[in-house]
Phi, psi and omega in degrees: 000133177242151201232144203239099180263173184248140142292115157237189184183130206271158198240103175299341173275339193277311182094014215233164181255142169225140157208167194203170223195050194305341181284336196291285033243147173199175182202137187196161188223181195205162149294326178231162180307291175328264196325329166320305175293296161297316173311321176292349173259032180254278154006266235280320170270357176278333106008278178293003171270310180321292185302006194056007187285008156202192164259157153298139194093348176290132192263109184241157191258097168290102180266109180280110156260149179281152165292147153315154175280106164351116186266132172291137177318000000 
């Protein structure tokens, strides 16, 4: 299984959860983190097939992590 990670990081103006992903390459958003997370593994494998970085039917892993937060000054 080859594994993939997302950045994301929620957008206040948008209301929406985002990540992104330059090696695959893809970007997608949500309402919830949770829902964030599966669209990127739905995204991320279809993606890596495309792109010839696994075989098809070969099974990859999207690992979503939050951006850090901005630490106040």
């Amino acid at each position: 299984m080859k594994r993939f990670e997302a950045v994301a990081a929620w957008d206040p103006e948008g209301k929406v959860w985002w990540c992104t992903n330059d090696e695959l390459p893809f970007t997608t958003e949500a309402p919830s983190f949770s829902e964030l997370e599966v669209r990127a593994g739905e995204i991320g494998q279809e993606m890596a097939e495309i792109n010839g970085l696994v075989a098809p039917g070969e099974r990859v892993e999207i690992r979503v992590v939050k951006e850090p937060e901005p630490r106040a000054p």
